[in-house]
LOTIFI-229420 format. One line per 5 residues: number of its first residue (from 1); their letters; for each residue z, x, y of C-alpha. Coordinates in steps of 0.1 Angstrom, whole numbers, always signed. Each point is the difference from the previous one (the first is absolute). Layout:
N
NUM = A = Z/X/Y; ...;
! end
This chain:
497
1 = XXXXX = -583/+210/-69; +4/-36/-15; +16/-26/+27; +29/-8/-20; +7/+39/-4;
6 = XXXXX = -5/+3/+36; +23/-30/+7; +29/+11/-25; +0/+38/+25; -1/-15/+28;
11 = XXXXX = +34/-21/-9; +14/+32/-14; -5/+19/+31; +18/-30/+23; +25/-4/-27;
16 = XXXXX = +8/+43/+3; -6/-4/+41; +23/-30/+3; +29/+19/-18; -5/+30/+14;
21 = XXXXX = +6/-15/+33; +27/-22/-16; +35/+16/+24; +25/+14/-28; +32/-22/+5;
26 = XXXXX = +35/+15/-9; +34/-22/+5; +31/+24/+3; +21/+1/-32; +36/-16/+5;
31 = XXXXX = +28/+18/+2; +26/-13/-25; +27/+27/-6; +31/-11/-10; +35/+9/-2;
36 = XXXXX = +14/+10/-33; +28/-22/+3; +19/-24/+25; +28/+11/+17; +24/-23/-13;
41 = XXXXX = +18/+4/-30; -12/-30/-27; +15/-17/-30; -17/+15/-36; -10/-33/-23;
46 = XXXXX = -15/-1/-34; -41/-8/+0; +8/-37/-13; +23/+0/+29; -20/+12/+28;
51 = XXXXX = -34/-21/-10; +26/-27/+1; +12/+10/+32; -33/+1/+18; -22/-31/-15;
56 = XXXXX = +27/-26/+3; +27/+18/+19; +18/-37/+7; +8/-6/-35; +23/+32/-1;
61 = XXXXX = +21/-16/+31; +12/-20/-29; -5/-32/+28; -16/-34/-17; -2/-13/+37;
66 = XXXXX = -24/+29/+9; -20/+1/-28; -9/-34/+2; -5/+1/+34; -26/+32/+1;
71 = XXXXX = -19/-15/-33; -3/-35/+25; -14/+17/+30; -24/+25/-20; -14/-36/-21;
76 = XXXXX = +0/-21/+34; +1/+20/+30; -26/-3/+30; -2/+36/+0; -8/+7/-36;
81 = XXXXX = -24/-29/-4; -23/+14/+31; +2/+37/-19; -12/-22/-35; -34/-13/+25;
86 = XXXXX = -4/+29/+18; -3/+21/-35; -19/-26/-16; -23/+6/+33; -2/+37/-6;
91 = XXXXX = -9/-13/-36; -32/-17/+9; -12/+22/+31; -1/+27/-33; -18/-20/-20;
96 = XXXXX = -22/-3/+29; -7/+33/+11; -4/+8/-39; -25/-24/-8; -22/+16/+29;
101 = XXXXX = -8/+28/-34; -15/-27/-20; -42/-16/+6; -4/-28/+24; -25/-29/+2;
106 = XXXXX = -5/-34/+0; -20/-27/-25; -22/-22/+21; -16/-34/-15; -24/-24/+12;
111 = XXXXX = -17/-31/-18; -26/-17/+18; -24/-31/-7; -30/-7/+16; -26/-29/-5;
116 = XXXXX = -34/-12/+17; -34/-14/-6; -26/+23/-16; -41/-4/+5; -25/+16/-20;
121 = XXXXX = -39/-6/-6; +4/-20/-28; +28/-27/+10; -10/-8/+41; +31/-23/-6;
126 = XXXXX = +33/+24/-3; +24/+3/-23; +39/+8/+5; +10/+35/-6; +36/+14/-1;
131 = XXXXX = +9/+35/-4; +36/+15/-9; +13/+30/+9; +33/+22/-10; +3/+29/+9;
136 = XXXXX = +33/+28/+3; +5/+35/+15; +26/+26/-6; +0/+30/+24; +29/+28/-7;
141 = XXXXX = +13/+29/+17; +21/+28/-7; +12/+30/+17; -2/+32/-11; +36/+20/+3;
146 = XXXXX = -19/+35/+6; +25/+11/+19; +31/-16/-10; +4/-25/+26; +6/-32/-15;
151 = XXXXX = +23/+21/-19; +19/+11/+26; +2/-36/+15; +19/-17/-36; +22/+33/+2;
156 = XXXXX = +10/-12/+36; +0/-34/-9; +24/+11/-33; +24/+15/+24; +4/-28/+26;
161 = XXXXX = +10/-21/-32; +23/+26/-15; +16/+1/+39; +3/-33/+3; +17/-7/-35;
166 = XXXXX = +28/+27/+12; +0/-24/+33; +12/-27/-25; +27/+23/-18; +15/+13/+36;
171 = XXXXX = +4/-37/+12; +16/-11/-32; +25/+33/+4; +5/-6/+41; +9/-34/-13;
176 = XXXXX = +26/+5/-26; +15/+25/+22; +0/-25/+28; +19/-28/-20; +25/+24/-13;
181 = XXXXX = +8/+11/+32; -2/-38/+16; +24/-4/-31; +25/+21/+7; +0/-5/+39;
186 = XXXXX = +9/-36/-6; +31/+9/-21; +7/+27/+22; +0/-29/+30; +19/-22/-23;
191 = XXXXX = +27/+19/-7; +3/+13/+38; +3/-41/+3; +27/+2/-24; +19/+33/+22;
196 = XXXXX = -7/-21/+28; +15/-33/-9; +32/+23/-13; +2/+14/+37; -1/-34/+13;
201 = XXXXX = +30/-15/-22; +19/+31/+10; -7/+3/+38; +7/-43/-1; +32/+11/-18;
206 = XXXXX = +10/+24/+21; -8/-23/+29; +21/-27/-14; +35/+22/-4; -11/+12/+39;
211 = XXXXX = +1/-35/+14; +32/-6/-21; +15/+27/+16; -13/-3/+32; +15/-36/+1;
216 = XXXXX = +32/+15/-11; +2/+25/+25; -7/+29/-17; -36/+7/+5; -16/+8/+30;
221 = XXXXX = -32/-26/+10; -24/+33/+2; +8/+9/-33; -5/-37/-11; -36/-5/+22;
226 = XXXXX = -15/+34/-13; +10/-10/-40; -20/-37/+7; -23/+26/+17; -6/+16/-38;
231 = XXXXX = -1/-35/-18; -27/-11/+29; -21/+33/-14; +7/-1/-33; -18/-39/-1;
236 = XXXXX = -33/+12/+18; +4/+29/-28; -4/-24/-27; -24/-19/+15; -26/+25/+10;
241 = XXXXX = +8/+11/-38; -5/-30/-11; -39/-2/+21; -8/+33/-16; +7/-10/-37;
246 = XXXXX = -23/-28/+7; -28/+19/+12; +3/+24/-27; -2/-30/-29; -27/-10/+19;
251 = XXXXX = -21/+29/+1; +8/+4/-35; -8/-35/-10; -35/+13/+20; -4/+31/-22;
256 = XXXXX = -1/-18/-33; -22/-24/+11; +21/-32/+8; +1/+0/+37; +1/-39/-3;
261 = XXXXX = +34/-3/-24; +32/-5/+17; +24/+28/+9; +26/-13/-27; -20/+8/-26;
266 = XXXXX = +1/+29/+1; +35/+10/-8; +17/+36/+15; +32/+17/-17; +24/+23/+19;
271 = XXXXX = -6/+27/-25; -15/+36/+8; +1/+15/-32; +1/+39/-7; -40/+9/+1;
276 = XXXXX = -13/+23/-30; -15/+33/+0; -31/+14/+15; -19/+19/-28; -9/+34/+8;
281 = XXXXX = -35/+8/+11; -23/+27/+12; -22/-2/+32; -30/+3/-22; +5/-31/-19;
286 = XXXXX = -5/-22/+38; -37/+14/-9; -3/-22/-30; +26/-22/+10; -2/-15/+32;
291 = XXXXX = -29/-30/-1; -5/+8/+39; -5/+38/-9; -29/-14/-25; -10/-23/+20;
296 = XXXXX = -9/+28/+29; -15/+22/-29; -24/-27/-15; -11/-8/+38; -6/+38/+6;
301 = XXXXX = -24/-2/-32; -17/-28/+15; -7/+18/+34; -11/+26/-18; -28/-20/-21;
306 = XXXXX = -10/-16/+35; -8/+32/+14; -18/+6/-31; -16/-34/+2; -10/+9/+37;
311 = XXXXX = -14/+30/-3; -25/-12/-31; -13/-19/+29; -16/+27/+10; -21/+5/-32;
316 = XXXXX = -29/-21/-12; +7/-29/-19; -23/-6/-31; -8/-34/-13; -17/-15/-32;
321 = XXXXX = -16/-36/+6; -17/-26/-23; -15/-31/-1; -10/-23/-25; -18/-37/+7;
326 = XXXXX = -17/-23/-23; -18/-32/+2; -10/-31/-21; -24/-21/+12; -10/-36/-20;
331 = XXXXX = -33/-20/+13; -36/+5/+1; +8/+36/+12; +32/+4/-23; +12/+38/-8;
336 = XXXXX = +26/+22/-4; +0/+36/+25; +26/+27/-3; +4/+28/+21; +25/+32/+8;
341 = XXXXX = +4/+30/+15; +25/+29/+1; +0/+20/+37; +28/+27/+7; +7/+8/+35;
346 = XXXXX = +19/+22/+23; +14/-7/+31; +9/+35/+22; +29/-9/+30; -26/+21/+26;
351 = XXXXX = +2/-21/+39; +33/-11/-16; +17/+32/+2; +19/-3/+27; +18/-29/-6;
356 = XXXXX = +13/+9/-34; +7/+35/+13; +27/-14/+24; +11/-23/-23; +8/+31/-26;
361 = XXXXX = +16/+14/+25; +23/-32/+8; +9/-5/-36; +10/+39/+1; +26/-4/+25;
366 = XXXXX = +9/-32/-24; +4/+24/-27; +21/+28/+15; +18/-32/+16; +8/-6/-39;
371 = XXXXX = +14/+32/-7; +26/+2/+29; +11/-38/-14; +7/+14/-32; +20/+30/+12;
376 = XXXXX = +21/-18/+24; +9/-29/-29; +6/+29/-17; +21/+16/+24; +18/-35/+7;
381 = XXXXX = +6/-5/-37; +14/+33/+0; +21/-7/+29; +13/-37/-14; +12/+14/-33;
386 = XXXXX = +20/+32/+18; +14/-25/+25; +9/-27/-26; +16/+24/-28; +17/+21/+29;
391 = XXXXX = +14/-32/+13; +12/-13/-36; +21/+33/-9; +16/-6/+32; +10/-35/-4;
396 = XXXXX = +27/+9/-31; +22/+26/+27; -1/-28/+27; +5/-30/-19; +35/+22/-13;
401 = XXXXX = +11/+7/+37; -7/-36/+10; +15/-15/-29; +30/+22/+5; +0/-8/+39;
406 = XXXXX = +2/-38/-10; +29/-1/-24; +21/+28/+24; -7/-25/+34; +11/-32/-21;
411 = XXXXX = +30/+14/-9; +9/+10/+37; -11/-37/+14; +24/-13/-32; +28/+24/+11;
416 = XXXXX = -11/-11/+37; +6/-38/-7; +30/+4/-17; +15/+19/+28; -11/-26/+23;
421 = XXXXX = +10/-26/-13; +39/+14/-5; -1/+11/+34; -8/+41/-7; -35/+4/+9;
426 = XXXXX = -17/-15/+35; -29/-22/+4; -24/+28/+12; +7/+26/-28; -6/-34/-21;
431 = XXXXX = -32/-9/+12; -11/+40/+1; +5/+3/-40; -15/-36/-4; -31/+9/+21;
436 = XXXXX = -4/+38/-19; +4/-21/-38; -27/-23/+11; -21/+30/+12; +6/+19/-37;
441 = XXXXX = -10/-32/-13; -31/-7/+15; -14/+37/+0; +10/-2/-40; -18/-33/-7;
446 = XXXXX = -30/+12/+22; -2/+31/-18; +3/-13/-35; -28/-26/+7; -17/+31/+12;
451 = XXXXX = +4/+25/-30; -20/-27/-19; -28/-9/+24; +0/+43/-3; -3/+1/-32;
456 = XXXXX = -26/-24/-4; -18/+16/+27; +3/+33/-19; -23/-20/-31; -23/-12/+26;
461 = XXXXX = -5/+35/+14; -8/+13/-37; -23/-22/-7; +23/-23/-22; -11/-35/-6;
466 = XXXXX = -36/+2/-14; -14/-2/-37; -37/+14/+4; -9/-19/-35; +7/-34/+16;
471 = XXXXX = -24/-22/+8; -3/-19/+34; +15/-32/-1; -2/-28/+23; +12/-37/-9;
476 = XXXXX = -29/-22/-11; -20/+26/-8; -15/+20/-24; +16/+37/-3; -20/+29/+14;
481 = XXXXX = +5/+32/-21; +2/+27/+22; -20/+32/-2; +24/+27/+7; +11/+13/-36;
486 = XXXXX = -34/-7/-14; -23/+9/+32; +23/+25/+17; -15/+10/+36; -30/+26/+2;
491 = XXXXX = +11/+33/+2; -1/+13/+39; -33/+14/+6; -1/+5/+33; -33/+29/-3;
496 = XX = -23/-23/+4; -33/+25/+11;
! end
């Protein structure tokens, strides 16, 4: 049998006995199941509606305030400028790992002179030689993908990228919803302010007639101390109010990326506007929807190629290499010598075994760590949207009672005042139908502020927020175009025997 015939069976046989005793690796498949519907009952739009609704769900609040406000924060906030680097990082660490398919090598040059006396038998007295010399090599490799390998490891490196450009969509949709909601907290704060300043101008009214009376005779000092008692409380109500609306501009003034601009510029209105409907959706659509549910899918790809990657190990790796050198000479012994060779090799993973064996088993319990991350944020995207929606349909009954519990305790704290102040009506049945209006109040302006942070965490829990054909933006930079419409994730593979 010819050598390279005896060589080319002997790296068959390795090649078959390295496989064979390559361990078969199978992640579980996720379990997904869904739902056919919430439980809540939703609001039917039209299809223009609806894409409306979810993309940009803070133009349909129909708020120039909040719109510019979210556009702001998603151009100059902290948070969406690290997702910009971190997927530009995914970007290149691709690249990377798919360059790793293409040859390697490196061109080496060297030029050298060299000079010195030459005798020979004729001239006993020397004579000055030099000699040049140029000379440049070129020595290439490249692996062979037998076995799908490198393959395996730009699949991987494809999902990590495809993962990480949902990373920048969920931060750009955690921060709109986060601005809208510091939005409407601040105008819910304001207008308690304004409830709370009301209170005060009544309570110091009421304790104004008391002392009047009370230096007349006709009020008792107890009734006087405890209404100076109320305008005492009424104060520290307006000015924790007043510490809270700061804080709130604040953090907005934080979220949109000007932590450094005064608190007055950013101007709050005591207005909590009726929110708009929640389209109706399907648990299914969180599948396709929800960036963090993609996100968890694209990583569970990429575990799966690294098990794949890992268990390759296992099996020979086969290599072409080449070399190519040539050399000019000028002088006395001037030339000009080329050489090059082609060698193939094969490197079999034998005393190494063991390492790379525990190593596939690590990246195993990685990968079946990858499938129980997707099912729980699918489980948790599941559970956001029933919450939200559920929550949303109950707002409209509640908001009715309240608002109906407002305007009925008013109108007994008007009837109350009026009888006090003709003599009909005592100080304490006074004070008991001022302190249940300004109880109806508050849990009215709370819950109003609340039906819209609701609502907008209803979007959020959809997946609202997101355009997937947007590119990555950050200021002063270039824009990245993501891969998700036109690179969607690998399918899930997780047989990877």
């Amino acid at each position: 049998m010819p050598i390279a015939r005896f060589h080319l069976c002997l790296v068959a046989a390795a090649a078959l006995a390295a496989g064979g005793c390559a361990p078969s690796v199978r992640l579980d498949q996720p379990r997904t199941s869904l739902p056919a519907a919430f439980d809540a009952e939703q609001t039917a739009l039209s299809a223009s509606q609806e894409a409306e609704a979810i993309d940009r769900w803070w133009d349909r609040f129909g708020d120039p305030q909040l719109v510019e406000l979210v556009d702001r924060a998603l151009a100059d906030s902290t948070d969406t400028r690290t997702a910009y680097f971190r997927l530009r990082e995914a970007r290149a660490i691709r690249d990377q790992s798919l360059s790793q398919r293409l040859p390697t090598g490196n061109l080496t040059g060297n030029a050298r002179i060299q000079g010195g006396e030459q005798f020979s038998g004729v001239d006993f007295m020397g004579s000055t030689a030099t000699a040049k010399s140029l000379s440049g090599a070129f020595s290439p490799a490249w692996e062979i993908d037998l076995f799908g390998r490198l393959a395996a490891i730009g699949r991987g490196a494809r999902a990590n990228y495809v993962a990480a450009a949902y990373d920048y969509h969920a931060t750009r949709l955690s921060l709109a919803a986060d601005v809208a909601s510091a939005l409407f907290e601040a105008r819910g704060l304001l207008v308690q302010r304004n409830d709370a300043a009301e209170t005060l101008r009544i309570t110091e009214e009421l304790a104004a007639t008391s002392r009047l009376g009370l230096a007349r005779g006709l009020v008792s000092g107890a009734d006087t101390a405890r209404l100076e008692s109320d305008v005492a409380t009424a104060r520290a109500e307006v000015v924790r109010l007043d510490a809270a609306l700061h804080n709130a501009r604040r953090s907005l003034l934080v979220l949109t990326g000007r932590a450094d601009a005064p608190v007055s510029s950013l101007p709050i209105e005591p207005r909590l506007d009726i929110p708009p409907a929640v389209p109706a959706a399907f648990p299914a659509t969180l599948l396709t929807r929800r960036p963090d549910v993609l996100s968890a899918q694209a990583r569970l790809a990429a575990a799966a190629a690294q098990v794949k990657v890992d268990r390759l190990a296992l099996f020979p790796q086969f290599t072409l290499q080449g070399s190519g050198s040539i050399t000019r000479t000028t002088g006395m012994l001037g030339g000009t010598n080329g050489l090059w060779s082609l060698a193939s090799g094969v490197t079999l993973p034998i005393l190494d075994r063991p390492r790379l064996m525990a190593r596939l088993r690590a990246t195993e319990a990685q990968g079946q760590q990858a499938v129980i991350a997707y099912e729980a944020a699918v489980q948790a995207a599941f559970r956001d949207a029933d919450t939200a929606l559920f929550t949303v349909a109950s707002d409209r009954p509640r908001l009715a009672e309240l608002t109906r519990a407002e305007e009925r305790s008013r109108f007994a704290f008007e009837a109350a005042r009026q009888g006090y102040r003709i003599g009909l009506t005592d100080l304490t049945t006074l004070l008991q139908s001022e302190r249940s209006w300004r109880a109806a109040r508050t849990a009215l302006t709370i819950a109003r502020s609340q039906a819209l942070t609701n609502v907008v965490s209803a979007f959020r829990a959809l997946g609202g927020g997101w355009d997937p054909a947007a590119p990555a933006i950050a200021p002063g930079h270039e824009p990245v175009p993501l891969p998700v419409a036109a690179d969607p994730p690998a399918n899930i593979q997780t047989p990877v025997s």
